[in-house]
SEVEX-869604 format. One record per residue (C-alpha): x, y, z; residue in three letters; residue number from 0. Coordinates in steps of 0.5 Angstrom, whole numbers. Layout:
<sites>
> u  v  w  res  n
> X  Y  Z  ala  NUM
...
</sites>
This chain:
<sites>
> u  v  w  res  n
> 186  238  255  unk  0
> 182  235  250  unk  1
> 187  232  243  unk  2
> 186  228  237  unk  3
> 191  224  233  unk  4
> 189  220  227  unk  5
> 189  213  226  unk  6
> 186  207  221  unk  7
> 183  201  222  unk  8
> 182  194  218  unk  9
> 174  193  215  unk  10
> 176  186  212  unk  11
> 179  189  205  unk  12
> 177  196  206  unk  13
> 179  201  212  unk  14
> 176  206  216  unk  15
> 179  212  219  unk  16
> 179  213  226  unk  17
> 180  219  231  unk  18
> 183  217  237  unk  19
> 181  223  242  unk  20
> 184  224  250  unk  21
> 181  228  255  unk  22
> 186  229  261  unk  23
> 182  231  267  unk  24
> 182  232  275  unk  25
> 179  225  278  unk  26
> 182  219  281  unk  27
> 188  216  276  unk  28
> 186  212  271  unk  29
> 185  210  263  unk  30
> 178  209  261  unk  31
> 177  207  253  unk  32
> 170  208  250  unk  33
> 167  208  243  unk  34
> 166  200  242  unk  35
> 172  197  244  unk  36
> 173  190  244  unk  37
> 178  187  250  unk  38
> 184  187  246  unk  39
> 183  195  245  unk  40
> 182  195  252  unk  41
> 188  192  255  unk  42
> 192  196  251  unk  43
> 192  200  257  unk  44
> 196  195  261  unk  45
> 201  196  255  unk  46
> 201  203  255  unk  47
> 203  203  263  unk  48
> 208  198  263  unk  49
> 211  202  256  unk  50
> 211  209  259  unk  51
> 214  206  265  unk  52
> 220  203  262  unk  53
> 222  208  256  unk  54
> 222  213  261  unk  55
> 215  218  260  unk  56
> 210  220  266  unk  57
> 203  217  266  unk  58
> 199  223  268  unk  59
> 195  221  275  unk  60
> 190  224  273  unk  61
> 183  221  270  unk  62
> 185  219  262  unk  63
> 179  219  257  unk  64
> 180  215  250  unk  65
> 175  216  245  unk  66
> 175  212  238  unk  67
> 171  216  234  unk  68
> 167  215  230  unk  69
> 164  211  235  unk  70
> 159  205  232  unk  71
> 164  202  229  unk  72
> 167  196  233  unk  73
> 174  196  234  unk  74
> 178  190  235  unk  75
> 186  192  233  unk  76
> 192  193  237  unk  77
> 194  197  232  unk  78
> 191  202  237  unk  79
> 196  202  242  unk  80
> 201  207  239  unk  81
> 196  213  237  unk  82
> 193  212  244  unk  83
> 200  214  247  unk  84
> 201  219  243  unk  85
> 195  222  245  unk  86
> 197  221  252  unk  87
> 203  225  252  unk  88
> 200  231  247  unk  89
> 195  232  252  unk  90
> 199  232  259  unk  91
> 204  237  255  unk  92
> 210  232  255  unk  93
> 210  234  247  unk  94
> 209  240  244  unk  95
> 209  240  236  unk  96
> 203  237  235  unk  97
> 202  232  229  unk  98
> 200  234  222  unk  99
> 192  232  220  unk  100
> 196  229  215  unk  101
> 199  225  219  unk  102
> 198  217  222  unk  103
> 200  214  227  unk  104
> 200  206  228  unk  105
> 203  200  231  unk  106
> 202  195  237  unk  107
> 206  196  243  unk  108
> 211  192  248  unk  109
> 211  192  255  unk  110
> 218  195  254  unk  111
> 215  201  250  unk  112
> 218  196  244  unk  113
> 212  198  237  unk  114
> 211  191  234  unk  115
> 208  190  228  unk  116
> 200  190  226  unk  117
> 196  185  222  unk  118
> 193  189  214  unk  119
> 198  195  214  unk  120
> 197  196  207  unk  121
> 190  196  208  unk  122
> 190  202  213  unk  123
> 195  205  209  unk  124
> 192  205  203  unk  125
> 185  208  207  unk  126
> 190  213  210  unk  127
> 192  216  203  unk  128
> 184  216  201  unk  129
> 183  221  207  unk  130
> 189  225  204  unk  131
> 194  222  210  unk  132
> 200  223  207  unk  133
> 205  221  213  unk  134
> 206  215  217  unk  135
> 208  213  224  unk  136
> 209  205  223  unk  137
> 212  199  227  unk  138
> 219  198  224  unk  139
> 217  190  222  unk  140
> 212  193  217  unk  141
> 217  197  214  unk  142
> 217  193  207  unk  143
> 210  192  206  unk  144
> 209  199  208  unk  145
> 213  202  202  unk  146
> 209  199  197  unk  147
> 204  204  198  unk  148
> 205  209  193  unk  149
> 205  216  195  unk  150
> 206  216  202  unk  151
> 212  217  207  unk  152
> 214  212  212  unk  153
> 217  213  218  unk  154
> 219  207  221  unk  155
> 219  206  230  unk  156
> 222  202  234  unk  157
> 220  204  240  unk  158
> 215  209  243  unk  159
> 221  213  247  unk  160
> 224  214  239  unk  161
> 217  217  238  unk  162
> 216  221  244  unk  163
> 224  224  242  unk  164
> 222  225  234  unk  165
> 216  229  236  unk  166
> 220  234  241  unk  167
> 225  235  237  unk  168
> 230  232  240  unk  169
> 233  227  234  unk  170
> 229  226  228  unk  171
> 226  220  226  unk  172
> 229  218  218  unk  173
> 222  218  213  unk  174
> 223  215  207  unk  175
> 219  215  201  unk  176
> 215  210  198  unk  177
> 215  213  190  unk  178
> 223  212  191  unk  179
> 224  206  194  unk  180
> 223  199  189  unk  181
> 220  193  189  unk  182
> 223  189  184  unk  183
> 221  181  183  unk  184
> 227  176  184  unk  185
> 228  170  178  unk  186
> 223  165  182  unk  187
> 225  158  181  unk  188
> 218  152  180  unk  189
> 220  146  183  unk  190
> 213  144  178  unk  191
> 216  144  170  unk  192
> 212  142  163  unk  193
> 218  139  161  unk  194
> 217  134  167  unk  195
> 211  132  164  unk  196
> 213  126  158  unk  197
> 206  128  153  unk  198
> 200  130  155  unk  199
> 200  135  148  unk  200
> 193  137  148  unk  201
> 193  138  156  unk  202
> 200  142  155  unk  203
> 196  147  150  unk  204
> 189  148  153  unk  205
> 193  150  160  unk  206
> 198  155  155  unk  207
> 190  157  154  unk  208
> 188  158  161  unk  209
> 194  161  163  unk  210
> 194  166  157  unk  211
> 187  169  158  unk  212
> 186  167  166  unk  213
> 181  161  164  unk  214
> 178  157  168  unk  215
> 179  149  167  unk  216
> 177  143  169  unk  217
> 181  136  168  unk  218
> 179  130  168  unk  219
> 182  123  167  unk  220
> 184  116  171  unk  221
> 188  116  177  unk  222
> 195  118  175  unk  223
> 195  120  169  unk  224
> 198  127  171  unk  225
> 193  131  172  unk  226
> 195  134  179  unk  227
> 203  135  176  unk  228
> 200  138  170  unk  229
> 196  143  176  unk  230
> 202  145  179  unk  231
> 206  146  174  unk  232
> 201  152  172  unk  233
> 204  158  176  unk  234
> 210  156  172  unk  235
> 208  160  166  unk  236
> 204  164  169  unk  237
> 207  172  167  unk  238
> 211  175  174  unk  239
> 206  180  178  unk  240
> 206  186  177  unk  241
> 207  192  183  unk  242
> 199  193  184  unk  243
> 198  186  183  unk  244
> 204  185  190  unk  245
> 200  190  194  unk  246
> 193  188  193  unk  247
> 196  179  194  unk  248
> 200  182  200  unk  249
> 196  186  203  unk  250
> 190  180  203  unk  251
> 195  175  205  unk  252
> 197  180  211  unk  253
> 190  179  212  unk  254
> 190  171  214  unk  255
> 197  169  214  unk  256
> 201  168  222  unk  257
> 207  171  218  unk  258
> 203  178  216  unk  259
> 210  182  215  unk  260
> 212  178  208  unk  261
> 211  181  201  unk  262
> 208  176  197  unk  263
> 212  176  190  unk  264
> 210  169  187  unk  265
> 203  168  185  unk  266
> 199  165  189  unk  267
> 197  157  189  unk  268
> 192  155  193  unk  269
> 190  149  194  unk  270
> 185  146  199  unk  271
> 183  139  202  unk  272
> 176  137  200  unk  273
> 175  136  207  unk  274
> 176  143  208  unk  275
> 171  148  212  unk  276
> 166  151  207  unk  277
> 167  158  212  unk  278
> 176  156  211  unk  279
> 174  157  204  unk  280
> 170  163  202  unk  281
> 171  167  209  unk  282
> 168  170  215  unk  283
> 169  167  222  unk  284
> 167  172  228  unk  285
> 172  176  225  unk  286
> 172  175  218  unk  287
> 177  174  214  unk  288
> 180  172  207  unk  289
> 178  165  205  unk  290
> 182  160  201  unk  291
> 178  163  194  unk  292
> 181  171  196  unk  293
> 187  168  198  unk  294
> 188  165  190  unk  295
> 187  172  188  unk  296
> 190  173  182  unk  297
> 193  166  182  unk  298
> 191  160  182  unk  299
> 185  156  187  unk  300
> 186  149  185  unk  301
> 180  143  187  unk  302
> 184  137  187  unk  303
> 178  131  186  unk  304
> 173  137  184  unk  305
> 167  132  186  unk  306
> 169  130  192  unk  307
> 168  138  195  unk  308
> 162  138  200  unk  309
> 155  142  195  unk  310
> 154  147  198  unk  311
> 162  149  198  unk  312
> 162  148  190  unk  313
> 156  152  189  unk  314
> 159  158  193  unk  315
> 164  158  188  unk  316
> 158  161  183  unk  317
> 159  169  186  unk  318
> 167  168  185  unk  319
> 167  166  178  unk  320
> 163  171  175  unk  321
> 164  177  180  unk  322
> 171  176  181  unk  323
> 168  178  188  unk  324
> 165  174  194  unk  325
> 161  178  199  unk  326
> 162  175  206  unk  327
> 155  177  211  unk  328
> 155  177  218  unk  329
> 151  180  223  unk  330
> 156  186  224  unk  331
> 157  187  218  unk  332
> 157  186  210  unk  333
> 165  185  207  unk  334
> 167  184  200  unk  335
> 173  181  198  unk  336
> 177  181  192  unk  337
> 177  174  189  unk  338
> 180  174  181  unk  339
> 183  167  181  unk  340
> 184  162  175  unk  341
> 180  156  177  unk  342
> 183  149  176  unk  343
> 180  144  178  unk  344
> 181  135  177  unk  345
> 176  129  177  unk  346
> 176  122  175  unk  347
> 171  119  172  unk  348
> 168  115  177  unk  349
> 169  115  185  unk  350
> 174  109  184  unk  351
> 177  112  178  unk  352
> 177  107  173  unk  353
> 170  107  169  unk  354
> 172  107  162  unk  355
> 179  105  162  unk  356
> 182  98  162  unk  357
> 181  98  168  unk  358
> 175  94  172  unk  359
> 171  100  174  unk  360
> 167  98  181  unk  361
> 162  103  182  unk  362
> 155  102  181  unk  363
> 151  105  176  unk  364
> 147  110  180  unk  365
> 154  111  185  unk  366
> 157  114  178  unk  367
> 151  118  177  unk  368
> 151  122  183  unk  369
> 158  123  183  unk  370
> 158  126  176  unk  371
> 151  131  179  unk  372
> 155  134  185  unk  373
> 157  140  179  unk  374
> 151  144  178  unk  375
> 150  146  171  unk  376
> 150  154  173  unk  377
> 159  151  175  unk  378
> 160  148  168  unk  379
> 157  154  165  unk  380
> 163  158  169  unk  381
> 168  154  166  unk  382
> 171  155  160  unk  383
> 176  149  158  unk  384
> 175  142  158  unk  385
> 180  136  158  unk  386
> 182  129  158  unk  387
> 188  128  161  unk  388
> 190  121  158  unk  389
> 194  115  160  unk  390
> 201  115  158  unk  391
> 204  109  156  unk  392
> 210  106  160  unk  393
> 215  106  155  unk  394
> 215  113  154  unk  395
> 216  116  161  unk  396
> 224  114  162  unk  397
> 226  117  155  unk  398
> 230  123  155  unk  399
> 226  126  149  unk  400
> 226  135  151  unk  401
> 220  136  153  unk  402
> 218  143  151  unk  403
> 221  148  158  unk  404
> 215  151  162  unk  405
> 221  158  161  unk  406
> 219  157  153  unk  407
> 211  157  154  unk  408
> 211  162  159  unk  409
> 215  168  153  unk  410
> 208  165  149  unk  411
> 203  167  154  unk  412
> 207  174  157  unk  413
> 206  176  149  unk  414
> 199  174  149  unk  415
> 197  177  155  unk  416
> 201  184  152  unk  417
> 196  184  147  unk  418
> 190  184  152  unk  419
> 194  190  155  unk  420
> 194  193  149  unk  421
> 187  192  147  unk  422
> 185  194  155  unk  423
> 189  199  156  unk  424
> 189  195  163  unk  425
> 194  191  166  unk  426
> 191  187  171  unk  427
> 185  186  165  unk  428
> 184  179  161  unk  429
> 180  176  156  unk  430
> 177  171  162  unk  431
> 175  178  166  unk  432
> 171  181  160  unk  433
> 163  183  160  unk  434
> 158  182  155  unk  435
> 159  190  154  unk  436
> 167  189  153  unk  437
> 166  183  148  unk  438
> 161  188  144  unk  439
> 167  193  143  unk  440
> 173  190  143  unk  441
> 173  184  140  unk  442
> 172  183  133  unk  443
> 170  176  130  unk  444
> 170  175  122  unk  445
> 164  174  118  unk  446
> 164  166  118  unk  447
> 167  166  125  unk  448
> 161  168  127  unk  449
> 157  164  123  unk  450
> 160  157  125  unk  451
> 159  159  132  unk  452
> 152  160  132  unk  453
> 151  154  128  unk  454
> 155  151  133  unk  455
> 151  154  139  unk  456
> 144  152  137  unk  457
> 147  145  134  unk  458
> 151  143  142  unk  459
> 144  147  145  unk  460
> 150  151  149  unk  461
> 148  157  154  unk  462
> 148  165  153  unk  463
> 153  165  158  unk  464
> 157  158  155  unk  465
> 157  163  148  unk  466
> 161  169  151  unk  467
> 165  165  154  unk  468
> 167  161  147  unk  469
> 168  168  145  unk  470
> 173  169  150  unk  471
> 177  163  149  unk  472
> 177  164  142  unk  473
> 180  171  143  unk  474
> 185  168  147  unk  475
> 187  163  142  unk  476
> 187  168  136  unk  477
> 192  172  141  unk  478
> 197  166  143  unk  479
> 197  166  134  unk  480
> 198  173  134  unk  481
> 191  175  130  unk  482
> 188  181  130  unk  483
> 181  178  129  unk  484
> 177  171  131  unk  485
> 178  167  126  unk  486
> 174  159  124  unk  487
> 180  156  127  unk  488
> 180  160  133  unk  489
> 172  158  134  unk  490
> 173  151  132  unk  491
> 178  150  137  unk  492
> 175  154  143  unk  493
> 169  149  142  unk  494
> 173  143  143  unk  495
> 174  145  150  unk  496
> 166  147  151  unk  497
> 165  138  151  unk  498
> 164  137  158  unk  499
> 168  131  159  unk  500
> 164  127  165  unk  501
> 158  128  161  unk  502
> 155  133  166  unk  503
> 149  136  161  unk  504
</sites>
């Protein structure tokens, strides 16, 4: 007797569809899995044997064939072990109702016949519901992500016997739905504030900027000043994710992370040591998965010391910035995954940090010039602000003067942000993300705006893709004032950022 049950399975930020076919046939007893298994799909034999054993079920002794079709594709998940079984038992005849074609089943199985939870469940949910699943057997641990996933219905497993019991009819397994079930973000409290930092006005404000519009921003200034405090107190004004944004940042933590059962309801902020792998960065391995730049998406990916990365990790940011992708090619296969991330990047302006400051700088000429020529003209162009972050005098940092609260800047950059909901008609779109085409037709600048840039632009010799960038900064300047338009002053000060402050150009 020959059955089919339905599985997905994990394709770096995609998924494929699998059927899991068992023929039960007269021959020496035992488990055969073919269709380009790995080892960890093929000792899922062992598991099944010891989980039958233990929960009660009969192994047929007959000879099992399991095939995982489509069969030119590897598979390399324990996801496998619950459909495998579930075949087993339909095909030997120890349950009579067979599944619904819209029905999934998925989960990794313990030797006592427990069903544990799997790596990238909301991929393989999310893939199911492409292919019209609509029903979904899963490892109870996995519940909560799982419910994320609009449209479908969840029914939580324990253990195989559960299964086996639900499916004859015995008791019935609860199904919960996941349009019903809500998700709501719960108050999140930064260790990192804006009224910790005493001044630094101008740095405060081009980072309201970057927050407002998804900007790029590089820092630069002697060594504690505040420009790694200011970094981290980024994410504290950032407005709070949105239910598509939880599903897309928890699903590719699922991915990477040791604790894959997690929802991520915070922002990511990422931020890697300059001695980091190039490979621990952007992604891949043997079996490739999310890099350091995928895991900020929709966060934050901050580059502490920015010059001190290797070159060919900062040139591999190139993709990324533009693309808000990055492609990851192997020889088994080509995989993309999603990289929408705010860059905020720190230097000094020297190696040893102190060149035009009070302090003695000791660094060489020449050692300076090679520092400055680690970032490539084709990285400045990607970034859209520039700051001096200054020394601040002694006297001031104990005084008990408020600062502005980081709860105060972030209502400005929510508002501004609802303007580009408005203009987009897109949640998840900002200034920072719009083509050519987008600022053509939907951004509107004033007669005199846009002669002022264009003088500027042929004065300061800037780029094509420099142009549009000012243009989106401006944009979002005009939306934290509020203006239906780019105005003079929106593209005066936008230009005031595009001064590269390490003399880069």
């Amino acid at each position: 007797m020959s059955v089919s049950i339905r599985s997905v399975l994990d394709a770096g930020s995609q998924a494929v569809t699998i059927n899991v076919e068992c023929h039960v046939s007269n021959g020496l007893p035992g488990i055969v899995i073919v269709g380009f298994a790995n080892k960890a799909v093929d000792e899922s034999k062992e598991r099944i044997r010891s989980a039958f054993a233990s929960s009660g079920l009969d192994l047929p002794r007959k000879r099992i064939t399991i095939n995982l079709a489509p069969a030119d594709i590897p598979k390399d998940s324990t996801s496998f072990d619950l459909p495998i079984a579930v075949a087993i038992l339909l095909a030997s005849g120890q349950i009579s109702n067979t599944p619904s074609t819209h029905t999934s089943f998925i989960g990794e199985l313990g030797l006592d016949g427990s069903v544990r939870g799997v790596r990238g469940i909301i991929g393989k949910l999310l893939a199911g519901r492409k292919v019209d699943f609509r029903t979904f057997y899963v490892p109870i641990d996995n519940v909560r992500q799982a419910l994320l996933v609009p449209g479908i219905t969840v029914i939580p497993v324990k253990n195989i016997r559960e299964i086996y019991l639900d499916l004859t009819n015995t008791s019935t397994l609860k199904r919960y739905s996941s349009d019903n079930t809500k998700h709501g973000s719960h108050a999140i409290q930064y260790t990192n504030d804006f009224k910790d930092v005493v001044g630094q006005k101008r740095a405060k404000r081009a980072l309201e900027i970057a927050a407002a519009g998804g900007h790029n921003i590089l820092m630069s200034g002697a060594p504690g000043t505040g420009k790694s405090m200011l970094a981290k107190a980024l994410p504290s004004i950032l407005p709070p994710m949105t239910p598509d944004e939880i599903l897309e940042v928890t699903h590719l933590h699922s991915l990477a992370d040791k604790n894959y059962e997690q929802i991520i309801t915070e922002r990511p902020f990422r931020s890697p040591h300059h001695s980091a792998s190039e490979i621990s960065i952007i992604g891949g391995g043997q079996h490739p998965r999310p890099g350091e730049i995928s895991l900020a998406h929709r966060g934050i990916l901050m580059f502490d010391e920015f010059p001190e990365f290797s070159r060919s990790t900062i040139e591999a940011l190139r993709q990324p910035l533009e693309d808000n992708v990055i492609s990851v090619s192997r020889a088994r296969d080509n995989l993309r995954f999603p990289a929408n991330f705010m860059l905020v990047a720190t230097a000094n302006p020297c190696p040893c940090g102190y060149y035009g400051t009070a302090k003695p700088c000791t660094c060489m000429p020449h050692t300076i010039n090679k520092y400055h020529r680690k970032l490539s003209g084709p990285i400045i162009d990607r970034i859209d602000l520039y700051i001096d972050v200054d020394e601040v005098e002694h006297k001031s940092l104990l005084r008990s003067d408020t600062e502005e609260p980081s709860s105060d800047i972030q209502k400005r950059v929510i508002m501004a942000r609802m303007h580009q909901q408005d203009r987009f008609k897109d949640n998840l779109k900002h200034n920072a993300s719009l083509t050519n085409r987008d600022i053509k037709e939907y951004l509107q600048l004033t007669n005199e705006a846009e002669q002022l840039l264009n003088q500027a632009a042929k004065r300061l010799n800037i780029s094509a893709r420099s142009y549009m960038r000012v243009i989106k900064v401006a944009q979002t300047i005009a939306d934290l004032s509020e203006s239906d338009s780019i105005d003079t002053q929106h593209i005066s000060e936008a230009l005031q950022y595009r001064k590269p402050t390490l003399d880069l150009i």
